[in-house]
N, CA, C and O atoms as a printed pandas DataFrame, in Angstrom:
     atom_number atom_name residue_name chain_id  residue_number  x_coord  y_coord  z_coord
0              1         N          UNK        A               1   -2.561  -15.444  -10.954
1              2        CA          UNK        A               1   -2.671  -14.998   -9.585
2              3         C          UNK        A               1   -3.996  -14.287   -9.351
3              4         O          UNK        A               1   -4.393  -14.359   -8.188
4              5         N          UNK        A               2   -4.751  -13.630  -10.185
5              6        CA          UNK        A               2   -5.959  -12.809   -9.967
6              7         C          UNK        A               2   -7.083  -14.244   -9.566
7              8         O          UNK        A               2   -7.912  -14.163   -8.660
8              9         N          UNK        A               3   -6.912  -15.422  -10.375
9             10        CA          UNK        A               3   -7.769  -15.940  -10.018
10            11         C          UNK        A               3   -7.744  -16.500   -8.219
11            12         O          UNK        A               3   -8.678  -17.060   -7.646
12            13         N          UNK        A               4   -6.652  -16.210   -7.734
13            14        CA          UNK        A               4   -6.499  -16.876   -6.266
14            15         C          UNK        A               4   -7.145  -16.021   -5.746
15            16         O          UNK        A               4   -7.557  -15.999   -4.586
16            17         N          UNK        A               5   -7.300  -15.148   -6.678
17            18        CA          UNK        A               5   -8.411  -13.271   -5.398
18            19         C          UNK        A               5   -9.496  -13.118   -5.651
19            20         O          UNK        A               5  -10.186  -12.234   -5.144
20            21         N          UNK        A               6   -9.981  -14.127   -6.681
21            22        CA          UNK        A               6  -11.070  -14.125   -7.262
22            23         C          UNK        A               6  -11.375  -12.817   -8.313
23            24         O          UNK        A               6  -12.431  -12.199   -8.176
24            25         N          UNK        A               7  -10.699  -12.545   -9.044
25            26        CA          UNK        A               7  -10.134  -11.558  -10.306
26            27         C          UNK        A               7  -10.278  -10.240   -9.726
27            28         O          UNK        A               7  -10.459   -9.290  -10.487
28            29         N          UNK        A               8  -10.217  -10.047   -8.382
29            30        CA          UNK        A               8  -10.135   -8.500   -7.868
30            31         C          UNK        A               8   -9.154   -7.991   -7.665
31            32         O          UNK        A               8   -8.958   -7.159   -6.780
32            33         N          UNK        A               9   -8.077   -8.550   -8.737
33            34        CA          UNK        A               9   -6.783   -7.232   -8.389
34            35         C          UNK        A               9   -6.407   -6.257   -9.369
35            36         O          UNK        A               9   -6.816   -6.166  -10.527
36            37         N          UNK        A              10   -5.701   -5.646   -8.854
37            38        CA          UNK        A              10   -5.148   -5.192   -7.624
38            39         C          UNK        A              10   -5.901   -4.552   -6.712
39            40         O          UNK        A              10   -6.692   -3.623   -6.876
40            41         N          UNK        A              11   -5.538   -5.220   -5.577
41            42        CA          UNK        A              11   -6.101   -5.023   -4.342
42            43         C          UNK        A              11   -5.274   -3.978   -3.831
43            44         O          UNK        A              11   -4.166   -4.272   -3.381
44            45         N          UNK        A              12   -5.839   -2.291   -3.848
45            46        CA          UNK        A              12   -4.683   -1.019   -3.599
46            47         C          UNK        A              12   -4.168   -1.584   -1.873
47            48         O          UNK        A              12   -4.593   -2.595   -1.313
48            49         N          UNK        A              13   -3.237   -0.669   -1.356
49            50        CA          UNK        A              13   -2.489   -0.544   -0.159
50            51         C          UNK        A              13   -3.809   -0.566    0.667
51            52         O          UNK        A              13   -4.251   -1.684    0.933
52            53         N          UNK        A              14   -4.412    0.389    1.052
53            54        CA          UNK        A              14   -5.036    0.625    1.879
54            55         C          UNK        A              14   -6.109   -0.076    2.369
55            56         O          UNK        A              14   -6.423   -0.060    3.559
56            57         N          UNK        A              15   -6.868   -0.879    1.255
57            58        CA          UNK        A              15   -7.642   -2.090    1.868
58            59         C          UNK        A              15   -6.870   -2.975    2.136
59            60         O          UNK        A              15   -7.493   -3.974    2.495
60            61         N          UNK        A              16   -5.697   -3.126    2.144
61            62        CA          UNK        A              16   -4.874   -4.532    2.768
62            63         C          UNK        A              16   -4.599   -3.960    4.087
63            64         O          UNK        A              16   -5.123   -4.641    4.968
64            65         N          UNK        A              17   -4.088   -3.148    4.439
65            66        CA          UNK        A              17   -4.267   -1.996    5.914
66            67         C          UNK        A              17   -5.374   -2.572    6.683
67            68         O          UNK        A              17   -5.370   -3.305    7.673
68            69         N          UNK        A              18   -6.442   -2.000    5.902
69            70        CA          UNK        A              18   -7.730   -2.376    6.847
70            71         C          UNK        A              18   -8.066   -3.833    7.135
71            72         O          UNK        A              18   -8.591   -4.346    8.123
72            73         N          UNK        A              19   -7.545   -4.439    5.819
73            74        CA          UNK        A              19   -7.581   -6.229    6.459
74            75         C          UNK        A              19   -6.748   -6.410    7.441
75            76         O          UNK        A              19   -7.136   -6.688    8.575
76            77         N          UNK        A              20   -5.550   -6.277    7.128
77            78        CA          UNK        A              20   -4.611   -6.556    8.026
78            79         C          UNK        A              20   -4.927   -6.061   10.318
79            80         O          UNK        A              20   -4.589   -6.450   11.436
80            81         N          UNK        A              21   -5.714   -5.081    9.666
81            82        CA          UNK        A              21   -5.718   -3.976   11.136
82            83         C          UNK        A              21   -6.977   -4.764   11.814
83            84         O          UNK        A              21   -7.085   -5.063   13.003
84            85         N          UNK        A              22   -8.000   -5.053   10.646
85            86        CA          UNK        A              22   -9.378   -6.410   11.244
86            87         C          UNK        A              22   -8.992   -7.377   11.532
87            88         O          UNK        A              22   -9.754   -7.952   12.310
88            89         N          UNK        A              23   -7.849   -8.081   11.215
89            90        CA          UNK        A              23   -7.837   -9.406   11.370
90            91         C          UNK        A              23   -6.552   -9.377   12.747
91            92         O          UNK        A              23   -6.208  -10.277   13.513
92            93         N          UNK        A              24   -6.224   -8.369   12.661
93            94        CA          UNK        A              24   -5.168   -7.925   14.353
94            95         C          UNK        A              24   -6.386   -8.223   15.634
95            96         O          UNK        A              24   -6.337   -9.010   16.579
96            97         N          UNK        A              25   -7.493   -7.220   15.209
97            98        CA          UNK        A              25   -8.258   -6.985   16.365
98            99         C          UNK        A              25   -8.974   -7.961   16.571
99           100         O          UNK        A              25   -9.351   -8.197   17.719
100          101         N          UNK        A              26   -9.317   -8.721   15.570
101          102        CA          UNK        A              26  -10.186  -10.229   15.798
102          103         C          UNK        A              26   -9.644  -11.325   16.537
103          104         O          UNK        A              26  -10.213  -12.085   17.320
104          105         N          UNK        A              27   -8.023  -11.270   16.028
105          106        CA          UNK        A              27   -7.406  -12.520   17.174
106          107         C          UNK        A              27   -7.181  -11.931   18.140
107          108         O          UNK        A              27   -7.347  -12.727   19.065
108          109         N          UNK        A              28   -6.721  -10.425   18.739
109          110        CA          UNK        A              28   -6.582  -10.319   20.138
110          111         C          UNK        A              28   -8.026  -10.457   20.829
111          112         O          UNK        A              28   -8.027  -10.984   21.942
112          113         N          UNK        A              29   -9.237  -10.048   20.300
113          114        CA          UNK        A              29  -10.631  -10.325   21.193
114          115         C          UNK        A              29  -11.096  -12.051   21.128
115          116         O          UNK        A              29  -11.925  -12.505   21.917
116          117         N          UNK        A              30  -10.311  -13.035   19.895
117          118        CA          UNK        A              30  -10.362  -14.487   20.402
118          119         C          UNK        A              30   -9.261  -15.214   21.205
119          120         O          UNK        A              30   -9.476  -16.174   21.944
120          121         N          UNK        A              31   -8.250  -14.739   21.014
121          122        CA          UNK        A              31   -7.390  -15.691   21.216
122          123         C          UNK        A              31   -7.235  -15.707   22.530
123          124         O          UNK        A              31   -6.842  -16.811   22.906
124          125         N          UNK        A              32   -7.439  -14.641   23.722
125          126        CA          UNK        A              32   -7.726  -15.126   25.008
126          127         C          UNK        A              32   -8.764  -16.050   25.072
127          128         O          UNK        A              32   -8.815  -16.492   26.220
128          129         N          UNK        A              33   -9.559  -16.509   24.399
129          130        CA          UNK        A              33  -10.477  -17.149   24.965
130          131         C          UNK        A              33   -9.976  -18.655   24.012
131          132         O          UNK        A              33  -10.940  -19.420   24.031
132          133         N          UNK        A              34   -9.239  -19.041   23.516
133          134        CA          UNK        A              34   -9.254  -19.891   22.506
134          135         C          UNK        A              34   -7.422  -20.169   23.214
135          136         O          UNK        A              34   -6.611  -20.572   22.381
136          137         N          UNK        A              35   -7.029  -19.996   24.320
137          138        CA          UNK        A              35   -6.139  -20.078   24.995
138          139         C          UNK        A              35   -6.323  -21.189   26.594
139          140         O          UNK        A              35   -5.927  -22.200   27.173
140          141         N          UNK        A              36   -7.405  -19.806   26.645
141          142        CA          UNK        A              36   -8.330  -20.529   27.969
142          143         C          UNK        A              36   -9.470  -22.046   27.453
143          144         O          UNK        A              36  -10.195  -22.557   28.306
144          145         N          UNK        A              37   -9.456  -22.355   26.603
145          146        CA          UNK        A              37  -10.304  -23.293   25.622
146          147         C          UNK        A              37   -9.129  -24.396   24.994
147          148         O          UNK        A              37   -9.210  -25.251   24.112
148          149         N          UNK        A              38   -8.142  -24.005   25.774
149          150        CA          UNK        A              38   -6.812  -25.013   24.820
150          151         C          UNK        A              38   -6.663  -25.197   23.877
151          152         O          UNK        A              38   -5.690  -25.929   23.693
152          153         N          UNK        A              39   -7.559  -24.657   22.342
153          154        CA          UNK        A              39   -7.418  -24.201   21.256
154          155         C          UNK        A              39   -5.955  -23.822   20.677
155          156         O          UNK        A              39   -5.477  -24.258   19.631
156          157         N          UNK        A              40   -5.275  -22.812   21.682
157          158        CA          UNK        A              40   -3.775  -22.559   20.934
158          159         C          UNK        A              40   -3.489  -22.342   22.621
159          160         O          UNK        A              40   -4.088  -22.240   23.691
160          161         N          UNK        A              41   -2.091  -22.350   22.016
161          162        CA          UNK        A              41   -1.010  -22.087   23.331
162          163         C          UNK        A              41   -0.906  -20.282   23.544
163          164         O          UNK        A              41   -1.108  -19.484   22.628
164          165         N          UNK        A              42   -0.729  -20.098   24.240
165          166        CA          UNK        A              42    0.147  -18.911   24.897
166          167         C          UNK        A              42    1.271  -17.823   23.747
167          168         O          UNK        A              42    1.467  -16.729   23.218
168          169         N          UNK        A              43    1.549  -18.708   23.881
169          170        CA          UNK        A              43    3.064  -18.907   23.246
170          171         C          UNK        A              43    2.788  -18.817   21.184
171          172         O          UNK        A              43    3.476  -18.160   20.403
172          173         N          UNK        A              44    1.717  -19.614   20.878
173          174        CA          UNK        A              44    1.815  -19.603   19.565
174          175         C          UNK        A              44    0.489  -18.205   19.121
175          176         O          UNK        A              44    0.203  -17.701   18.035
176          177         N          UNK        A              45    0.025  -17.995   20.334
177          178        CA          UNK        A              45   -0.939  -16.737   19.786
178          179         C          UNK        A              45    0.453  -15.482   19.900
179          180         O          UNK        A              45    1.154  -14.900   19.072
180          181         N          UNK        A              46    0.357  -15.491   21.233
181          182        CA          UNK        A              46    1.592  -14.228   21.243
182          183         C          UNK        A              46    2.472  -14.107   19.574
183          184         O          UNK        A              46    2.478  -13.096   18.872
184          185         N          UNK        A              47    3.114  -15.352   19.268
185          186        CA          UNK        A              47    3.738  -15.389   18.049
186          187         C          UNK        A              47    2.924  -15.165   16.995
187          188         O          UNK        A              47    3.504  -14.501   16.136
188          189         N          UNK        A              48    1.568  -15.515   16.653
189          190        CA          UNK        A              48    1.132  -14.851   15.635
190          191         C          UNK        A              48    0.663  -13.551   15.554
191          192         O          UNK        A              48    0.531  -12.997   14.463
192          193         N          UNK        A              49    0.336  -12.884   16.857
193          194        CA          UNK        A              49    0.032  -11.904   16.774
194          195         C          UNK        A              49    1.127  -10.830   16.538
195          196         O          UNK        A              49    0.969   -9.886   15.764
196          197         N          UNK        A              50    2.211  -11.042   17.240
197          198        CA          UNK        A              50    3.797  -10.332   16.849
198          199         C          UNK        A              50    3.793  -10.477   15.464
199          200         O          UNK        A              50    3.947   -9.376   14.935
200          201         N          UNK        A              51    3.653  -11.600   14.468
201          202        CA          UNK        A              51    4.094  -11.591   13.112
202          203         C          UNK        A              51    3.213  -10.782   12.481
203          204         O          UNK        A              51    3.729   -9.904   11.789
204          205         N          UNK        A              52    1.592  -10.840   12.534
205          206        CA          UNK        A              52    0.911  -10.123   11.770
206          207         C          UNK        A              52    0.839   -8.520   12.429
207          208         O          UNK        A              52    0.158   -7.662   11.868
208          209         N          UNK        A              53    1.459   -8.286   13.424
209          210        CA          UNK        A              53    1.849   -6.652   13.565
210          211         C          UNK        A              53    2.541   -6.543   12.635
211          212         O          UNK        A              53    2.211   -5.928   11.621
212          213         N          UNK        A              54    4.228   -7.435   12.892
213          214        CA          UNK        A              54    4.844   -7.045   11.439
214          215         C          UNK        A              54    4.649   -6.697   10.050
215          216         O          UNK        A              54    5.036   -5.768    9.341
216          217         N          UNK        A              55    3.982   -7.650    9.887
217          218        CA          UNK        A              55    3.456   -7.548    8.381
218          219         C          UNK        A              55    2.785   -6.036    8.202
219          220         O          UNK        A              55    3.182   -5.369    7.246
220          221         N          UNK        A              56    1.907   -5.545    8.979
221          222        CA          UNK        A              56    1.026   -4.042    9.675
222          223         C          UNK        A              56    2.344   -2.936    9.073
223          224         O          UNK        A              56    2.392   -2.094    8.177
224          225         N          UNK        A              57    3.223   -3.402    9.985
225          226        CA          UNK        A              57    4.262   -2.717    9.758
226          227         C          UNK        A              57    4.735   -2.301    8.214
227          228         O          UNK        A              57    4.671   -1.180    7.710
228          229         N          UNK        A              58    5.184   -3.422    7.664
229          230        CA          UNK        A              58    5.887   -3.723    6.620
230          231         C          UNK        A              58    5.074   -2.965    5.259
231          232         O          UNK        A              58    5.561   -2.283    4.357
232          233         N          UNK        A              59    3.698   -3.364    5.498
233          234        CA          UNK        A              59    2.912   -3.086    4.493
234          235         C          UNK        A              59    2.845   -1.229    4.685
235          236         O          UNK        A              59    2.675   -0.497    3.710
236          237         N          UNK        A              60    2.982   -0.801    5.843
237          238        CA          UNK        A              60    2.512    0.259    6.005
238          239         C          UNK        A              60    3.840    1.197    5.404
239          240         O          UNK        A              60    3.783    2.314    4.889
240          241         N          UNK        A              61    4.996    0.373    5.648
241          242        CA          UNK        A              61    6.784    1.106    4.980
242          243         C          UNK        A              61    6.153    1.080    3.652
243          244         O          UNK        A              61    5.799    2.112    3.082
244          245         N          UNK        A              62    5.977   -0.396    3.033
245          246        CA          UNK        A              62    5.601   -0.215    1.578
246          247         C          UNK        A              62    4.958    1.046    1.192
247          248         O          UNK        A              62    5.467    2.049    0.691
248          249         N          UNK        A              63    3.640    0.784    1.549
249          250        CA          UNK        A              63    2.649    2.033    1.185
250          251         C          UNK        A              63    3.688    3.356    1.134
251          252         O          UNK        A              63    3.951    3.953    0.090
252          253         N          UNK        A              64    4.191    3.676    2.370
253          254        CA          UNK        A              64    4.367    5.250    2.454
254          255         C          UNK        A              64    5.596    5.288    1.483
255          256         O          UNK        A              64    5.707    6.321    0.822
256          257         N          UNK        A              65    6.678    4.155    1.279
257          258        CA          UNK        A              65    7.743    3.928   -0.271
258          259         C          UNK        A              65    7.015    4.026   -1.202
259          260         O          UNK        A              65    7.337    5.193   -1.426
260          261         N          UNK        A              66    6.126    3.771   -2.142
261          262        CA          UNK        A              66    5.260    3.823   -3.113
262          263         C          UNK        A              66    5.061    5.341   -2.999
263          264         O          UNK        A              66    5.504    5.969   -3.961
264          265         N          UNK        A              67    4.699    5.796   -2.382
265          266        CA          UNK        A              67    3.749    6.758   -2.197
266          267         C          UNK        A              67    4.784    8.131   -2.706
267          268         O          UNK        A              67    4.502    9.022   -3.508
268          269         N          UNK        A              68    5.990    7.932   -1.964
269          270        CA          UNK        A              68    7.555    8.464   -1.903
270          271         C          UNK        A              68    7.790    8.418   -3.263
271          272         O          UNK        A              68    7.853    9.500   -3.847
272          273         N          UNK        A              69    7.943    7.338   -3.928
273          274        CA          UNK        A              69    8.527    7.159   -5.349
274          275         C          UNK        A              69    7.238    8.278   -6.445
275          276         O          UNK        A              69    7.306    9.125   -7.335
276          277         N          UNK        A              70    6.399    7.712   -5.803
277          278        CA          UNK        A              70    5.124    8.129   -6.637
278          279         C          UNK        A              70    5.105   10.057   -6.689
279          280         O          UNK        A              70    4.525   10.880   -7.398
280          281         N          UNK        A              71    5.837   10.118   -5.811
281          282        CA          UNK        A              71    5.807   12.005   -5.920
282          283         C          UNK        A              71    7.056   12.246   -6.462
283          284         O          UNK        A              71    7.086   13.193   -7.248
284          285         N          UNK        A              72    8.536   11.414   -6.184
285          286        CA          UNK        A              72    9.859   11.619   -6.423
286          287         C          UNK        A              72    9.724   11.519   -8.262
287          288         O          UNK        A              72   10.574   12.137   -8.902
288          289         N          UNK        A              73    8.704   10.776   -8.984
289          290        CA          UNK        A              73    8.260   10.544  -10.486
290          291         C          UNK        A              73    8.275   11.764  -10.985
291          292         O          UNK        A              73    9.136   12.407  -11.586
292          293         N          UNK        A              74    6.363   12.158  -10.388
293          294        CA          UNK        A              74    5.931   13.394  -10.722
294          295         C          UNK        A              74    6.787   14.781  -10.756
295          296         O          UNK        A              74    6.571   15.717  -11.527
296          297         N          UNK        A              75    7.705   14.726   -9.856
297          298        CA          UNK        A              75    8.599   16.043  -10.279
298          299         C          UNK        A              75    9.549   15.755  -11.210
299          300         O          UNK        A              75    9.932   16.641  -11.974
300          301         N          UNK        A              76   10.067   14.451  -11.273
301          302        CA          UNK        A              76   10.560   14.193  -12.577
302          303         C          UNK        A              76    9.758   14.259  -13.581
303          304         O          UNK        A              76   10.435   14.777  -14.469
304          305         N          UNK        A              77    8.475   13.998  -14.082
305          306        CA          UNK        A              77    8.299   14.602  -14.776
306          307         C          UNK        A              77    7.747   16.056  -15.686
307          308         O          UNK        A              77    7.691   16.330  -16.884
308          309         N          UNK        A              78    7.287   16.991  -14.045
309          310        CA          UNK        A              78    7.215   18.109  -14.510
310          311         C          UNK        A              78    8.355   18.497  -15.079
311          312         O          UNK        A              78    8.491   18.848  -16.251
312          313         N          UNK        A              79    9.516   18.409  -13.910
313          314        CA          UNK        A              79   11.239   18.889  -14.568
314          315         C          UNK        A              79   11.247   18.100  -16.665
315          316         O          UNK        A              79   11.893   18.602  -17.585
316          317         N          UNK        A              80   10.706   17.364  -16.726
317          318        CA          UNK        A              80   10.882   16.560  -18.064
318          319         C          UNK        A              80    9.920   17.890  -19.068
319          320         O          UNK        A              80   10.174   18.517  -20.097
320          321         N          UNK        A              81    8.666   17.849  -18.031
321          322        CA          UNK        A              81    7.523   19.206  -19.301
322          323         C          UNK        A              81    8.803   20.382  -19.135
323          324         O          UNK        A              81    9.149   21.040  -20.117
324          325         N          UNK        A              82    9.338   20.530  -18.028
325          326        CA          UNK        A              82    9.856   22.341  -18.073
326          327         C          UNK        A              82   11.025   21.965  -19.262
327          328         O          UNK        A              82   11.259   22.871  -20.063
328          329         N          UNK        A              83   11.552   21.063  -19.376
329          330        CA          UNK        A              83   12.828   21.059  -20.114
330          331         C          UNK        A              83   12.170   20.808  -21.977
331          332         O          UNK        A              83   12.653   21.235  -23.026
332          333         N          UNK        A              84   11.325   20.229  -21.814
333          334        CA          UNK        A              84   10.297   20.584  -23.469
334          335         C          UNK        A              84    9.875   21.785  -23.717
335          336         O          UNK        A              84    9.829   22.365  -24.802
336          337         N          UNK        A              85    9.520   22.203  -22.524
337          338        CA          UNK        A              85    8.690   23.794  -22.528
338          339         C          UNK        A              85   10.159   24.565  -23.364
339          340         O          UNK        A              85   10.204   25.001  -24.514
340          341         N          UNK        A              86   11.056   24.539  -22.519
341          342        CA          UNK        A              86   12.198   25.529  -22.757
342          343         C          UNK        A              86   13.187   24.928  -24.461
343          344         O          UNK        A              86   14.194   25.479  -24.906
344          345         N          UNK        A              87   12.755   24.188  -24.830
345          346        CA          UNK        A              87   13.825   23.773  -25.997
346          347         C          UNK        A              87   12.389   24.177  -26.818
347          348         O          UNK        A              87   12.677   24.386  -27.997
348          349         N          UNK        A              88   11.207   24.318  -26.614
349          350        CA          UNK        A              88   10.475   24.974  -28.068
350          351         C          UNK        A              88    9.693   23.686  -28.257
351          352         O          UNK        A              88    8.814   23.656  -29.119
352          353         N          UNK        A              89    9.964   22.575  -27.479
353          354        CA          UNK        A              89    8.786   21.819  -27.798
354          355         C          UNK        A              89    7.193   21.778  -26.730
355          356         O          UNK        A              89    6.874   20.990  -25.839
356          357         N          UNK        A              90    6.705   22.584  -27.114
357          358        CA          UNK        A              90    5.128   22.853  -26.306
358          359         C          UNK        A              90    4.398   21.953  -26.589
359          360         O          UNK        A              90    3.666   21.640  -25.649
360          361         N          UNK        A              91    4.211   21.159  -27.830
361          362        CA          UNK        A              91    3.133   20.171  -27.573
362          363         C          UNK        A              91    3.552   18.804  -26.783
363          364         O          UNK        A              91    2.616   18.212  -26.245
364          365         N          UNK        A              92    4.900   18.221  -26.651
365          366        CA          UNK        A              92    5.017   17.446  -25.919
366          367         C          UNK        A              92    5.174   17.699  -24.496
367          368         O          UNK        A              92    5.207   16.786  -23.671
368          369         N          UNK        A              93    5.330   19.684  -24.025
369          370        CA          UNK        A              93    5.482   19.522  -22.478
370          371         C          UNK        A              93    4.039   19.149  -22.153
371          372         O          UNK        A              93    3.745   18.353  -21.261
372          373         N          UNK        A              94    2.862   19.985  -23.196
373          374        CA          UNK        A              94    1.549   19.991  -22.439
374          375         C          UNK        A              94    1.152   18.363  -22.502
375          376         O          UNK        A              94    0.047   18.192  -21.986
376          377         N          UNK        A              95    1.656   17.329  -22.913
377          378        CA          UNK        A              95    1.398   16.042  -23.256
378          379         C          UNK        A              95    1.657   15.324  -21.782
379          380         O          UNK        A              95    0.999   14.550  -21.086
380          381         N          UNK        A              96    3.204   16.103  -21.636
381          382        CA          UNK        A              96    3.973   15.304  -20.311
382          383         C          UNK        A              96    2.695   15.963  -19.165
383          384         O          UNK        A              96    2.220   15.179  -18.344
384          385         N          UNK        A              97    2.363   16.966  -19.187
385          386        CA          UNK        A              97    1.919   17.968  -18.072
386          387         C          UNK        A              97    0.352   17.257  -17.729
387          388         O          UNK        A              97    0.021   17.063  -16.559
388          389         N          UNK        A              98   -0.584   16.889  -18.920
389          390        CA          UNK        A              98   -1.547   16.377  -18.368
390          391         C          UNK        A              98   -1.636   14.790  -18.262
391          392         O          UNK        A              98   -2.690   14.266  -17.900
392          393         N          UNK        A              99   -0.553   14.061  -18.574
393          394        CA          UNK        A              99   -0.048   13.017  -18.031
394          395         C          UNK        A              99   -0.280   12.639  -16.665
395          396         O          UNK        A              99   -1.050   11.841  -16.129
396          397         N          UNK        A             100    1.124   13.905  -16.004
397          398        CA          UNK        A             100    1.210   13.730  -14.719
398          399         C          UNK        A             100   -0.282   14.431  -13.962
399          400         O          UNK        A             100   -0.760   13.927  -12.945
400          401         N          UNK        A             101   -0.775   15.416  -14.511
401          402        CA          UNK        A             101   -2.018   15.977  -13.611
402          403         C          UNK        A             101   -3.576   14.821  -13.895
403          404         O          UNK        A             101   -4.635   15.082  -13.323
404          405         N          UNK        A             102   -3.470   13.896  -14.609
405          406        CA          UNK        A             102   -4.428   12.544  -14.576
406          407         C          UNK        A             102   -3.945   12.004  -14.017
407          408         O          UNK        A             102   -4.804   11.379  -13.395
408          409         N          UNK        A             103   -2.601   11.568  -13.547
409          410        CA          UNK        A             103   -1.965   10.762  -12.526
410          411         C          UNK        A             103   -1.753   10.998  -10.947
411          412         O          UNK        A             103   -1.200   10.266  -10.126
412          413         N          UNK        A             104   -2.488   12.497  -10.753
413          414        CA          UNK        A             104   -2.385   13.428   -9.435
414          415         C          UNK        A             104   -3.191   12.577   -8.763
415          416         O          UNK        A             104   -4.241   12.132   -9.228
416          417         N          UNK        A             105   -2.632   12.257   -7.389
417          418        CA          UNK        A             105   -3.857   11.647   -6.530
418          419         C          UNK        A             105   -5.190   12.942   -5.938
419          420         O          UNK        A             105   -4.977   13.990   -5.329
420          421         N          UNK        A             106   -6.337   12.446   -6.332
421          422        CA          UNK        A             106   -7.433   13.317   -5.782
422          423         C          UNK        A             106   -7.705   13.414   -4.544
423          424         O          UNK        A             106   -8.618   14.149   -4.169
């Protein structure tokens, strides 16, 4: 599959956002005119443009689920360092601890 992207993946959330949000604004500034040009119907721009909102949508639930899980982790695993900390094992909480703080989004 990397080669269909030309080996640039993963492609994070947020540049698919911005594709997705360019390629919204590009067919609403053509597709009136590519309507009036008999190019597409009425009817089949309206419909693509409804679907690729969706997708806008969809991608944007994803992202902020990821994002959700991605913090719901991290306190699992501080709770994982505090529960090493407290049974006497210190070198594996500080192990778990800078784990999760290289994994902190900047």
């Amino acid at each position: 599959m990397a080669d269909l992207f030309g080996g640039t993946l993963p492609i994070d959330h947020a540049a698919q956002l911005e594709e997705v949000r360019r390629e919204l604004a590009l067919r609403e500034k053509v597709y009136p005119r590519w309507i009036e040009n008999g190019r597409l119907s009425a009817d089949a721009a309206q419909r693509q443009i409804v679907v690729l909102k969706a997708v806008l949508v969809s991608l944007h639930d994803v992202t902020k689920l990821r994002g959700e899980q991605a913090a719901e982790h991290q306190r699992g695993m501080i709770h994982a360092a505090d529960i090493a900390a407290s049974a006497g094992q210190r070198q594996a909480a500080a192990a778990i601890r800078q784990a999760v703080e290289e994994r902190r989004p900047r």
